[in-house]
TORFIBA-77169 format. One line per field, with one value per residue (C-alpha): x, y, z; residue in three letters. Coordinates in Angstrom, 3 decimals. Example, Ala and Ser with C-alpha at 12.3 -4.5 7.8 and 13.67 -1.06 7.14 Angstrom:
# TORFIBA-77169
east c(12.300,13.670)
north c(-4.500,-1.060)
up c(7.800,7.140)
rest c(ALA,SER)
//
This chain:
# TORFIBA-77169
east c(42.781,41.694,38.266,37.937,38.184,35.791,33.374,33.615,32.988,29.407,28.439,28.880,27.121,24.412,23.548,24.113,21.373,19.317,19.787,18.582,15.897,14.423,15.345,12.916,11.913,13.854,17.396,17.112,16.801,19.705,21.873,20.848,22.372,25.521,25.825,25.982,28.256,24.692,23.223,23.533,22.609,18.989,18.927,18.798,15.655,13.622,12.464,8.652,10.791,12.154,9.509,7.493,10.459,10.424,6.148,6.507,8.982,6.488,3.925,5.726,6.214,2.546,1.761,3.450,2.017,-0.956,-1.300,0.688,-1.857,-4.522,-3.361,-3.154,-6.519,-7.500,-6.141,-7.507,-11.032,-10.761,-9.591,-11.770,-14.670,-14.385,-13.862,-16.695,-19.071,-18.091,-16.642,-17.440,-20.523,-23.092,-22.995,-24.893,-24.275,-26.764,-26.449,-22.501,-22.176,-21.225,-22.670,-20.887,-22.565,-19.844,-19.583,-15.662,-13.126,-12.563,-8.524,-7.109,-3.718,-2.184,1.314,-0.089,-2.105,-0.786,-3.306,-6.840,-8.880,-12.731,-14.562,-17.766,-18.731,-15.980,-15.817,-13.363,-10.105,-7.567,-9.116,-8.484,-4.818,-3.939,-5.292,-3.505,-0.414,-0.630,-0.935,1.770,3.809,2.481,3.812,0.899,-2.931,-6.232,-8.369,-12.144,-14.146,-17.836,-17.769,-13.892,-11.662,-7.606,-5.247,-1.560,1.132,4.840,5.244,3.070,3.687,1.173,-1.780,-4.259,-8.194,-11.627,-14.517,-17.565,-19.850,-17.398,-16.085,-19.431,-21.702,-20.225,-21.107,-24.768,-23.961,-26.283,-27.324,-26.146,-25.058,-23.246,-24.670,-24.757,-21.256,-20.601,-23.186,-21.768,-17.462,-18.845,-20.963,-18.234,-19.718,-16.551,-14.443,-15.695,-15.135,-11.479,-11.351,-12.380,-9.475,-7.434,-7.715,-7.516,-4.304,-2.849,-3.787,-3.476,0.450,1.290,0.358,2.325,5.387,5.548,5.480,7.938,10.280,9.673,10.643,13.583,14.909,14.841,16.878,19.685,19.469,20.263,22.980,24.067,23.870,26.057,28.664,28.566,29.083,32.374,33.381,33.112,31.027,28.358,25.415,21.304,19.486,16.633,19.298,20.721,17.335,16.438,20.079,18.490,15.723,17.567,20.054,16.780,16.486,18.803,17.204,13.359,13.808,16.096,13.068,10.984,12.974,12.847,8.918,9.240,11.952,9.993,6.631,7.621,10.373,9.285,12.335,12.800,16.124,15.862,17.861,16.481,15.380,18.646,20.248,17.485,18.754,22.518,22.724,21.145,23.138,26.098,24.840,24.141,28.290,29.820,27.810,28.693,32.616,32.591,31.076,33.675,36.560,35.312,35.039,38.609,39.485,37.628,39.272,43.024,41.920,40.892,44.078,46.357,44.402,44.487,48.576,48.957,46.405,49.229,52.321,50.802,50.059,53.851,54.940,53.301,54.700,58.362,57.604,55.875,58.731,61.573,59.601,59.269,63.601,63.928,61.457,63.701,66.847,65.783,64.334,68.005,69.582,67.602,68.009,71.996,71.758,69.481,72.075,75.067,73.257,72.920,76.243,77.660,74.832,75.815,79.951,78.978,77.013,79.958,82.413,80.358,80.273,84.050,84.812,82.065,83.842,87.326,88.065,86.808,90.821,92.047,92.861,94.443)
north c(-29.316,-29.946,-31.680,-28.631,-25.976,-28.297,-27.834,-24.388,-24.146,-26.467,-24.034,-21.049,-22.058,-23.147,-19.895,-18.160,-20.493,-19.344,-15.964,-16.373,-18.438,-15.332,-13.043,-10.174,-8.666,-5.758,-7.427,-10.011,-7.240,-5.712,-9.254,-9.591,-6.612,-6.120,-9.642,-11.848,-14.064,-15.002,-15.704,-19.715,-19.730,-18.076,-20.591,-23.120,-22.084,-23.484,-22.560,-21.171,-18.790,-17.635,-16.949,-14.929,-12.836,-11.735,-11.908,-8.973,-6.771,-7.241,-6.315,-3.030,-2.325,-2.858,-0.825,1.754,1.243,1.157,4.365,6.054,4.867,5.801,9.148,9.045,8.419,10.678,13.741,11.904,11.529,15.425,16.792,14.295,15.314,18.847,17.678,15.469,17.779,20.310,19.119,14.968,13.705,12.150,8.737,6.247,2.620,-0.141,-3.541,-3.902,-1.979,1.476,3.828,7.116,8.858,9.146,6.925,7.626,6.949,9.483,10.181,12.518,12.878,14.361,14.938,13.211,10.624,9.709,8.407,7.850,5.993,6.060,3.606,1.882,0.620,-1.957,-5.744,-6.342,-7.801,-6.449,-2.696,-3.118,-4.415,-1.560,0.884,-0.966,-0.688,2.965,3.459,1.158,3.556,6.511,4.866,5.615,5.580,4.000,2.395,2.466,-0.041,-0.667,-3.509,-2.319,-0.369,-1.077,1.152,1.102,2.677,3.454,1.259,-1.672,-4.708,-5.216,-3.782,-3.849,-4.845,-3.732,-5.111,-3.016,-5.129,-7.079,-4.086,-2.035,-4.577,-4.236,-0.516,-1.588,0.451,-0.755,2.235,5.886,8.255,11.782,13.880,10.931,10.607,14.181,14.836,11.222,12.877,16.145,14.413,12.596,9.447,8.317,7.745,3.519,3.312,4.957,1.844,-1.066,0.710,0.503,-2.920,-4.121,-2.629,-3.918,-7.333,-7.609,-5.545,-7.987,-10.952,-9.850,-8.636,-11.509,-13.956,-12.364,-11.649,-16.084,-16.149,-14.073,-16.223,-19.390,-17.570,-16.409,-20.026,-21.659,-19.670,-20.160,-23.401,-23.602,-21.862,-24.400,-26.922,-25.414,-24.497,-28.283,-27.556,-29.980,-28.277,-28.784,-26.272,-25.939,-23.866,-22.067,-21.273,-19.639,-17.988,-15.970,-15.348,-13.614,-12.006,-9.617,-7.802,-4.661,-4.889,-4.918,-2.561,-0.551,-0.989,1.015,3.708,3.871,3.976,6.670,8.459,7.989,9.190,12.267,12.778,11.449,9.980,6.959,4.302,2.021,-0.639,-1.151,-4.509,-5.708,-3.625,-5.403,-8.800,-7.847,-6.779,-9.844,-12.060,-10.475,-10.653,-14.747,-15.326,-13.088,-15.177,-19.065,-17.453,-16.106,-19.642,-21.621,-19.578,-20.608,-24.303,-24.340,-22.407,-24.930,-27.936,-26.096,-26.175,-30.118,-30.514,-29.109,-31.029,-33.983,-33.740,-32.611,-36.134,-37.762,-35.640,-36.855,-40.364,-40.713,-39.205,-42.037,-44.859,-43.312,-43.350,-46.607,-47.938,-46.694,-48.086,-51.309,-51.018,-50.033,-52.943,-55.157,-53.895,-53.988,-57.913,-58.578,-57.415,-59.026,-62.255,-61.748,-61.340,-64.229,-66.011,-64.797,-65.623,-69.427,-69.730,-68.657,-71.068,-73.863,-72.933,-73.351,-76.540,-77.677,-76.909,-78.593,-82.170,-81.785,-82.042,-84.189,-86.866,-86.848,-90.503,-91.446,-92.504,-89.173,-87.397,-90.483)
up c(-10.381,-13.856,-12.320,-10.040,-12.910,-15.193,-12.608,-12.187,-15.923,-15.558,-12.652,-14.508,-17.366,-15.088,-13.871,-17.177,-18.228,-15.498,-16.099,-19.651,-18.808,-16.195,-18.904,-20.047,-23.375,-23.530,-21.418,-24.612,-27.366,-25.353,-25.523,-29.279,-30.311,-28.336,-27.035,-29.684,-27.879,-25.874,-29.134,-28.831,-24.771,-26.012,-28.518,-26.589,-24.782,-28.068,-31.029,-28.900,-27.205,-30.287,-32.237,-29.302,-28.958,-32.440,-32.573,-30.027,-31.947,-35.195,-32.802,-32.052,-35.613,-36.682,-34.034,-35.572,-38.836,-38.179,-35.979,-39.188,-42.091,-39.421,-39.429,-43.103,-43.463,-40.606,-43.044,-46.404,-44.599,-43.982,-46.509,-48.785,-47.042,-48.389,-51.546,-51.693,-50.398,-52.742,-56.083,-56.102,-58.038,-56.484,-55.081,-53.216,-51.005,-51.010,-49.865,-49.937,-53.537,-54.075,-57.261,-58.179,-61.072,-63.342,-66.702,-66.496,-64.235,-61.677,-60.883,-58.172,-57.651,-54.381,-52.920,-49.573,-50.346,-53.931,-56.611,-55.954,-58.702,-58.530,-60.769,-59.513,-63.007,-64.395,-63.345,-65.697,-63.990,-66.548,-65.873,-62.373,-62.525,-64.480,-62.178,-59.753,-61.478,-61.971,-58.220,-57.572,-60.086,-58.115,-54.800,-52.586,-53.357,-53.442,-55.506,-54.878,-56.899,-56.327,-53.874,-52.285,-51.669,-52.207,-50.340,-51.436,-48.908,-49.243,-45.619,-46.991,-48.859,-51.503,-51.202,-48.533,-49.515,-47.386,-48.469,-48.156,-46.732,-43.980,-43.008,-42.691,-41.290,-38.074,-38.096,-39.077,-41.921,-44.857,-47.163,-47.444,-49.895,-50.299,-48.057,-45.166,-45.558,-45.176,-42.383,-40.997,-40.362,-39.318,-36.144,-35.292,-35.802,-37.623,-34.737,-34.993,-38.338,-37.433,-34.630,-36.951,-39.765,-36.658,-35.781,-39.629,-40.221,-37.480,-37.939,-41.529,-40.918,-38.021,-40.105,-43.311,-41.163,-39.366,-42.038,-43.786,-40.616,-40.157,-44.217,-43.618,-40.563,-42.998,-45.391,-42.774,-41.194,-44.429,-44.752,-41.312,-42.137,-45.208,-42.871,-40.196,-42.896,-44.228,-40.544,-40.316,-37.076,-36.245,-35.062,-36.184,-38.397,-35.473,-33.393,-36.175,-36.946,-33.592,-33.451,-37.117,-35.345,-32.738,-35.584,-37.190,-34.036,-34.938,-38.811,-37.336,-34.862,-38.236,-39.883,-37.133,-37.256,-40.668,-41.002,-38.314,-40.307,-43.592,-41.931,-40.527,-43.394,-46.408,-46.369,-48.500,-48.792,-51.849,-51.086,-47.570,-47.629,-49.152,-46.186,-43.675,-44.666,-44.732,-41.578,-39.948,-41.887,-40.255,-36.874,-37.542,-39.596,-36.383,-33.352,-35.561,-35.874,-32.213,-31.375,-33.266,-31.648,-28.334,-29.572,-30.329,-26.916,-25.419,-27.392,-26.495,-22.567,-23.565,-25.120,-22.071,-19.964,-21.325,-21.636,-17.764,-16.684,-19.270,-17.596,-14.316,-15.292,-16.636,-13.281,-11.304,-13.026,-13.245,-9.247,-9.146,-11.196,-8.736,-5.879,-7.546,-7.874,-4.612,-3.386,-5.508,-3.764,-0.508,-1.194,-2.823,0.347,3.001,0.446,1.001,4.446,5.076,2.720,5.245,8.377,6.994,5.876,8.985,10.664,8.758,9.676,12.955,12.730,10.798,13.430,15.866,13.941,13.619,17.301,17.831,15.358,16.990,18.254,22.040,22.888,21.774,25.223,26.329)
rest c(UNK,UNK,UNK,UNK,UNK,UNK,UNK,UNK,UNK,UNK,UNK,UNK,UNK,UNK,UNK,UNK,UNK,UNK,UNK,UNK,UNK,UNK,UNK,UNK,UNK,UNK,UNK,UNK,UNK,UNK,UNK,UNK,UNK,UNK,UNK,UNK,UNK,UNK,UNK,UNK,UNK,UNK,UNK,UNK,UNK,UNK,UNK,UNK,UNK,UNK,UNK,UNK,UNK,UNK,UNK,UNK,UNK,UNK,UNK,UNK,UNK,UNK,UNK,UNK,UNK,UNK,UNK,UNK,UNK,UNK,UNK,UNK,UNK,UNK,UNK,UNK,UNK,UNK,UNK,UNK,UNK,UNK,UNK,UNK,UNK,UNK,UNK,UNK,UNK,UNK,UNK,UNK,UNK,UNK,UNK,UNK,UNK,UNK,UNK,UNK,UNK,UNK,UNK,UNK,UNK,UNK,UNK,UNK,UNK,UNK,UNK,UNK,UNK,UNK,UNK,UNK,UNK,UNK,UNK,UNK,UNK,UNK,UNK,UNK,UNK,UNK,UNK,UNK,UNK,UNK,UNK,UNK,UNK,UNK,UNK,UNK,UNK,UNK,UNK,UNK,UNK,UNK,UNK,UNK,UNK,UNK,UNK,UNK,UNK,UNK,UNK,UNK,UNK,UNK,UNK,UNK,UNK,UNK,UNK,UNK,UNK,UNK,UNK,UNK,UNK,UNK,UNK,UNK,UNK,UNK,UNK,UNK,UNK,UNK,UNK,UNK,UNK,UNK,UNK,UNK,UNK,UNK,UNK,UNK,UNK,UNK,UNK,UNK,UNK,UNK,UNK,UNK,UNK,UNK,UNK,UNK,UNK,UNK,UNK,UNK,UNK,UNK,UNK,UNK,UNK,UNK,UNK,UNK,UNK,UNK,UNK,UNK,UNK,UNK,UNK,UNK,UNK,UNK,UNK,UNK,UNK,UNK,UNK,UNK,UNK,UNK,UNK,UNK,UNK,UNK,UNK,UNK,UNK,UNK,UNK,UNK,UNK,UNK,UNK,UNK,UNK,UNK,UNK,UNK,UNK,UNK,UNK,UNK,UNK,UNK,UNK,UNK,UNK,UNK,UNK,UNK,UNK,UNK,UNK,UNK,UNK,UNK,UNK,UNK,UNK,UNK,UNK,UNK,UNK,UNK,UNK,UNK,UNK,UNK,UNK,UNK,UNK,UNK,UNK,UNK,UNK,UNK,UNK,UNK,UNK,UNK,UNK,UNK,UNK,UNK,UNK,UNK,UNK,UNK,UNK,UNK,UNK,UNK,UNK,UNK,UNK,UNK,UNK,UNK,UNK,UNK,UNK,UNK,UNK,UNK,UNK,UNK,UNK,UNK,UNK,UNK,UNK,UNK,UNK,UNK,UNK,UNK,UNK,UNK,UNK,UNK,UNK,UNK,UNK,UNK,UNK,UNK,UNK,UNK,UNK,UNK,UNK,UNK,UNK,UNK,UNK,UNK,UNK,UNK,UNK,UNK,UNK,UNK,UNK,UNK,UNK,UNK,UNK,UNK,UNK,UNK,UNK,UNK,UNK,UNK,UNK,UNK,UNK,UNK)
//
């Protein structure tokens, strides 16, 4: 029975294996957040698997990003425009470097789009950083230097750099100045240098994201880890690795929301990477305890099972033993029957030599 329900157990697992194997995207952000249970099943597909699961949520939250500082810089392109045309000095691009006739540094400051910082003139390192700083003070802004331009946005980390020249030569952009720029958003023409923004945010907001989401994972693991250790569990950091991986689901797709939220908003949390990392550490500590209960389930059923194969076991012998007694009865009567039949054998033959010695004369 205990053999029967053992391999009931192997085929169910099977097919829950195959089930997870077949599984799709969205079924395994589905498991990750309300079936954590499945958390060391998906680990065992390997570490690949893993790390393509949570590649496509980062891609979903670049994605995002990028569409939003697009449409930042839609509205900062339009509005700019207007003020460039209009209030801006004059200013002119050759060969990768940009010249804006002012001596000083230009500063705007906006609600929307934060600090802006025009200086085409310094080289100086130090200057930079602490326009740099300033605009990190600010929040949001840009810094526009002769050879590039650095955006800073609340959804960013760090700052994000275009060069001039890289990111104009594919435009066949070489030379222009004011009134080209102005004549160049009014036609329209715009729309590929909105594309190439496009595809730069998204790579360079993939690439960040997903580096840090990989950093992250280590940092649950090793935790993970340390619990397994103290849970005196034996287990290898590779799966406890994948199982983290699995754990940042809720806190990535948290973190879409919350661009969302702050986009159309403004709405900001302060502590929300301490949250992001809080909340997949508890999704890791609840799947290792959940996994550790069913270990000891499993080493109860073990347990029982072993004690009914010893219950069993006992019961054989107690029955080999009374079969042995009754064996040994049986041979001990058969031996006193044989005994009785010989002794009333040799009675007989005893009889028989009795008359046969009487003396010849006798009758006589």
């Amino acid at each position: 029975m205990a053999s029967e329900d053992k391999k009931n157990d192997v085929e169910e697992k099977k097919e829950e294996y195959k089930e997870l194997k077949g599984m799709g995207f969205f079924k395994k952000v589905k498991y990750s957040i309300f079936n954590i249970e499945k958390y060391p099943e998906m680990a065992v597909e390997g570490t690949g698997k893993a790390v393509s699961y949570i590649a496509k949520l980062v891609v979903l939250l670049a994605i995002v990003l990028s569409v939003w500082t697009l449409y930042q810089t839609y509205q900062m392109i339009n509005e700019g425009t207007n003020y460039l045309e209009n209030e801006f000095p004059d200013f002119s691009y050759s060969d990768g470097m940009l010249s804006v006739d002012s001596e000083e540094a230009i500063i705007i400051e906006n609600e929307q789009f934060g600090k802006i910082i025009v200086d085409t003139n310094t080289d100086s390192e130090e200057t930079i950083n602490q326009y740099l700083n300033q605009i990190n003070d600010y929040g949001v802004g840009a810094l526009i230097l002769k050879n590039r331009v650095v955006l800073k946005n609340i959804t960013m980390i760090g700052e994000v750099s275009y060069n001039y020249q890289e990111s104009l030569s594919s435009m066949n952009l070489t030379e222009f100045n004011k009134q080209d720029v102005v004549n160049y958003v009014q036609n329209g023409q715009i729309n590929t240098l909105y594309f190439s923004v496009f595809i730069s945010l998204f790579i360079y907001s993939f690439a960040m994201y997903f580096i840090n989401t990989l950093w992250y994972a280590l940092i649950i693991g090793i935790v993970g880890y340390f619990t397994i250790w103290v849970l005196k569990m034996k287990m290898r950091f590779v799966p406890i690795f994948n199982m983290a991986i699995y754990a940042l689901t809720l806190s990535t797709i948290l973190n879409i929301l919350y661009l969302i939220v702050n986009i159309v908003f403004n709405f900001t949390i302060e502590y929300f990477s301490i949250m992001y990392i809080t909340v997949a550490t508890i999704y890791l500590l609840a799947a290792i305890f959940i996994l550790k209960t069913d270990l000891i389930k499993k080493q109860a059923e073990v347990m029982k099972i072993v004690e009914a194969q010893q219950l069993v076991k006992k019961e054989l012998e107690e029955q080999e033993k009374e079969k042995e007694k009754t064996q040994d009865k049986k041979n001990e009567k058969d031996d006193k029957k044989e005994d009785s039949k010989d002794k009333k054998e040799e009675k007989k033959e005893n009889k028989g030599n009795v008359k046969n010695d009487e003396p010849e004369g006798s009758n006589a």
